[in-house]
C-alpha positions in Angstrom: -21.6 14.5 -25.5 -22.7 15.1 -28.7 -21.4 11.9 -30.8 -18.2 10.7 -31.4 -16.7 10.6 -35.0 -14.5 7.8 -36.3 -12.1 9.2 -38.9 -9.7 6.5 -41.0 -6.5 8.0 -41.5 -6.4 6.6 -45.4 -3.1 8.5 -46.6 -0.7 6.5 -44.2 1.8 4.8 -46.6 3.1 1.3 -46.5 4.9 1.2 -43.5 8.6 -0.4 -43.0 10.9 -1.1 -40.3 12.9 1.8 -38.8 10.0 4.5 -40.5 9.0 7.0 -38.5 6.1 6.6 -37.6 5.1 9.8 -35.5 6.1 12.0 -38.2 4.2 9.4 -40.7 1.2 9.4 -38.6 1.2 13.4 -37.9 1.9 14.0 -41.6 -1.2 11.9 -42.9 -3.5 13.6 -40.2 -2.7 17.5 -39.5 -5.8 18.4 -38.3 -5.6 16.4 -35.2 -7.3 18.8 -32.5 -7.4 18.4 -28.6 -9.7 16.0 -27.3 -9.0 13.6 -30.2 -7.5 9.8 -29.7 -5.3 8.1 -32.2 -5.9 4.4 -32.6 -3.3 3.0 -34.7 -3.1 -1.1 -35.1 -0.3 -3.4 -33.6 0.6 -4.1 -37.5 1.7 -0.9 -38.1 3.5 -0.4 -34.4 5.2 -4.0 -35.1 6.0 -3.1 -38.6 7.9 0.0 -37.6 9.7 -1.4 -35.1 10.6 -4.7 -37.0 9.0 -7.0 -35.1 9.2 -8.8 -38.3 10.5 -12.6 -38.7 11.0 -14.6 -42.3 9.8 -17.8 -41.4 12.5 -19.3 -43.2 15.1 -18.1 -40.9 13.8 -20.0 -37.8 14.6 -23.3 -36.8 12.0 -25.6 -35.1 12.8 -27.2 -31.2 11.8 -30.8 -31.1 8.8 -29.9 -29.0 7.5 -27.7 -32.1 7.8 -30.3 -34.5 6.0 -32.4 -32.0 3.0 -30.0 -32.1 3.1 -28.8 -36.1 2.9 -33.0 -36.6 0.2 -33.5 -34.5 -1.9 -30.5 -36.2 -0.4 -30.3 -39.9 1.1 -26.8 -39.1 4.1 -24.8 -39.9 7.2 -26.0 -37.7 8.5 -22.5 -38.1 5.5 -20.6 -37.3 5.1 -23.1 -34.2 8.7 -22.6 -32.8 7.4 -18.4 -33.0 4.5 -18.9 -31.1 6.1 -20.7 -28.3 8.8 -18.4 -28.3 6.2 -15.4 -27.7 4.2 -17.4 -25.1 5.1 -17.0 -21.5 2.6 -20.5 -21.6 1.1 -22.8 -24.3 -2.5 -23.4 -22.5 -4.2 -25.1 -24.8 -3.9 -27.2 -28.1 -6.9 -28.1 -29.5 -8.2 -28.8 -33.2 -5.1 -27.5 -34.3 -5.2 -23.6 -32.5 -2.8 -23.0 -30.5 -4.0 -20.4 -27.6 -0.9 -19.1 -25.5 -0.6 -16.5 -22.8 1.6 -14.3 -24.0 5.4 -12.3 -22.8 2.9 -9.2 -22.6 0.2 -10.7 -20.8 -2.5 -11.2 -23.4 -4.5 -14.6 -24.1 -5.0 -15.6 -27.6 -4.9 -17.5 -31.0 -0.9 -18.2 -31.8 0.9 -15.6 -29.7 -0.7 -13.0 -31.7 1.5 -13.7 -34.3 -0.3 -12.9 -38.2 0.7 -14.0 -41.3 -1.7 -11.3 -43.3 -1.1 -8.1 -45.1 3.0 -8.4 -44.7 3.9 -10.6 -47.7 2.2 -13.0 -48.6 3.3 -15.8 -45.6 6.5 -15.7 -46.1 7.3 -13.3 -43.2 5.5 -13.6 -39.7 4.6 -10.3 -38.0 5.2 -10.4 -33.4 3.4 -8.3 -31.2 5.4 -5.5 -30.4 7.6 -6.2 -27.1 5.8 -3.5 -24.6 2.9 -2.5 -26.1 2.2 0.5 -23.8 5.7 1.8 -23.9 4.6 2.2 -27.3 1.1 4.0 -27.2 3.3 5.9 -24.7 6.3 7.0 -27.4 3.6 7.7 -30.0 1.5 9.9 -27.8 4.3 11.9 -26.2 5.7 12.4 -29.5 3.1 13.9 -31.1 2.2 15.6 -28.5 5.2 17.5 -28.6 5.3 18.2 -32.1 1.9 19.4 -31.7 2.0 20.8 -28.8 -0.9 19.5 -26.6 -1.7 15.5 -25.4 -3.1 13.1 -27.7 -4.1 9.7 -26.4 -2.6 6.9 -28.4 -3.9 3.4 -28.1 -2.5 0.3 -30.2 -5.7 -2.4 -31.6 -5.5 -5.5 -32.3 -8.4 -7.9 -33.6 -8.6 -11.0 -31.2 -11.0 -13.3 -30.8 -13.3 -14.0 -27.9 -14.3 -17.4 -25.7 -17.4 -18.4 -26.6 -18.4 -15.5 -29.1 -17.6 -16.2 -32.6 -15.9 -13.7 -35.2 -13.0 -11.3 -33.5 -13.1 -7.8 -32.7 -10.4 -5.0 -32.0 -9.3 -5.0 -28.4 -6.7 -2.4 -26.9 -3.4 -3.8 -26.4 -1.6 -0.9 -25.5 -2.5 2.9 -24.4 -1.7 5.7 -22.7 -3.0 9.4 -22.0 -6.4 8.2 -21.0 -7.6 5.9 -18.2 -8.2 2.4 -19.7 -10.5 1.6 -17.6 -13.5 3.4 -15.9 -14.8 2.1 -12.4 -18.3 3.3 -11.4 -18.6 0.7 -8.1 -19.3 2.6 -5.3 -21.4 4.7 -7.3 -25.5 4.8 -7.7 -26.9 3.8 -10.9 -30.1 5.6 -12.5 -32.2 4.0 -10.2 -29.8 5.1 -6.9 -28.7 1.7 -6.5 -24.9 1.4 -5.5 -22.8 -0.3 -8.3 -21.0 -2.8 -7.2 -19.1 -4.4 -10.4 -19.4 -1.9 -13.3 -15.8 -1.1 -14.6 -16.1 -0.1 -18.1 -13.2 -1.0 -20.7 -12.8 2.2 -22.0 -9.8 1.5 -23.8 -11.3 -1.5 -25.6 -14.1 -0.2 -26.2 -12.5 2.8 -28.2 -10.1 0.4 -29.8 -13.5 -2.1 -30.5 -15.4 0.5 -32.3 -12.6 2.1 -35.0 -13.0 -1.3 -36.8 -16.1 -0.2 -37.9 -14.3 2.1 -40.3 -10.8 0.2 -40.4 -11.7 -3.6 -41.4 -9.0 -5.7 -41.8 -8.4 -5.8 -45.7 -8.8 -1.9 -46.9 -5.0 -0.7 -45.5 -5.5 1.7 -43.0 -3.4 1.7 -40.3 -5.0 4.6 -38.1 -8.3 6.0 -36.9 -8.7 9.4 -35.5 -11.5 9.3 -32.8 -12.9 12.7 -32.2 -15.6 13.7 -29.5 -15.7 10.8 -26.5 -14.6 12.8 -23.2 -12.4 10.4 -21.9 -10.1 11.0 -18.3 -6.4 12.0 -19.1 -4.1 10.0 -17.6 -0.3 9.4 -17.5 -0.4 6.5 -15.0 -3.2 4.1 -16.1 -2.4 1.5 -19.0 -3.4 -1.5 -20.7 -1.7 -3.6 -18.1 -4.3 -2.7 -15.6 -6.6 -3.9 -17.5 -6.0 -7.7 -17.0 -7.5 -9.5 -15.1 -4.9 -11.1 -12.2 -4.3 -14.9 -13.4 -5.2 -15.9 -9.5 -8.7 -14.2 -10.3 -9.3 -15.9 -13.4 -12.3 -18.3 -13.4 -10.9 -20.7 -16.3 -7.2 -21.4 -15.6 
């Protein structure tokens, strides 16, 4: 390996539900090549496939007006979160941290507010995030005629870290993860633990170039020999709730 190159994809226009976005993406980047990965953020995904909500067009439970009293928050953006959250684990200092329909722990659902319309309209995780990566990617790939990986980001943040970074929350084409146990290390001992988040790690490293206020919705990433793949996923990724150490 000789490097890998991160590549924003700056000419992808605003995008709106019902767009499409393979043609969209393939148009603002022709000179995608084999061996390259598309990382393209849950906004855009969710935008595109109108996982959008006006706030004003939700009505609160009795059990979210409990919780936006207690913490001087929205009713209506409460009522969303707790209908994205398979469970409400944790109220504290007014955050709300749910696990989500999808599987993924974090800050309100994943549900954002930013870069939509000002707060008036609430933006949802898409509903199977790696049926998603998995549409994009075979897409493409046919229109270009060989496989490029697509993973979905999202920023999140992280227990016990502060500021967020971008983690994968959906992919397919390449194996998400990358399990060395059973393996020797430089030293010829056998690892025992070492399973690298590939995935996240890809997905971590294009907000280097992306940020979260310039507009661009996609990074090409060019030069990290991943493993192809058609079976592995994001879902393998998380960690069984039986195995968790904080429940």
């Amino acid at each position: 390996m000789s490097g890998v190159s991160l590549l924003p994809i700056t000419n992808l226009p605003e995008i709106r539900p019902g767009d499409d976005l393979t043609a969209l993406l393939c148009q603002a980047q022709p000179s995608l090549e084999p061996g390259d990965i598309l990382v393209v953020t849950q906004k855009v995904v969710s935008k595109s496939e109108n996982r959008l909500v006006k706030l004003t067009s939700v009505t609160p439970s009795p059990r979210a007006l409990e919780i936006a009293r207690k913490w001087d928050k929205d009713p209506q953006l409460v009522e969303l979160v707790l209908q994205e959250s398979h469970r409400l684990l944790r109220e504290e200092r007014g955050v709300l941290i749910s696990l989500t329909r999808q599987g993924f722990v974090c800050a309100n659902a994943g549900i954002d507010l930013s870069n939509v319309d000002g707060g008036q309209t609430a933006c949802l995780l898409p509903l199977d995030c790696d049926a998603s990566a998995r549409r994009l990617s075979e897409e493409i790939g046919a229109h270009l005629g060989f496989p490029v990986p697509v993973i979905i980001s999202d920023s999140f943040g992280r227990p016990w870290r502060m500021g967020i970074t971008n983690i994968a929350l959906g992919s397919f084409g390449l194996e998400a993860l990358l399990d060395h146990r059973g393996t020797p290390d430089s030293c010829g001992l056998e690892m025992k633990a070492t399973v690298i988040a590939v995935a996240d790690s890809v997905a971590a490293s294009t907000e280097l170039v992306v940020g979260k206020t310039t507009g661009f919705g996609a990074t090409l990433v060019r030069g990290y020999s991943y493993t192809p793949s058609v079976e592995s996923n994001i879902q393998a990724t998380l960690r069984p709730w039986e195995h968790c150490f904080f429940t």
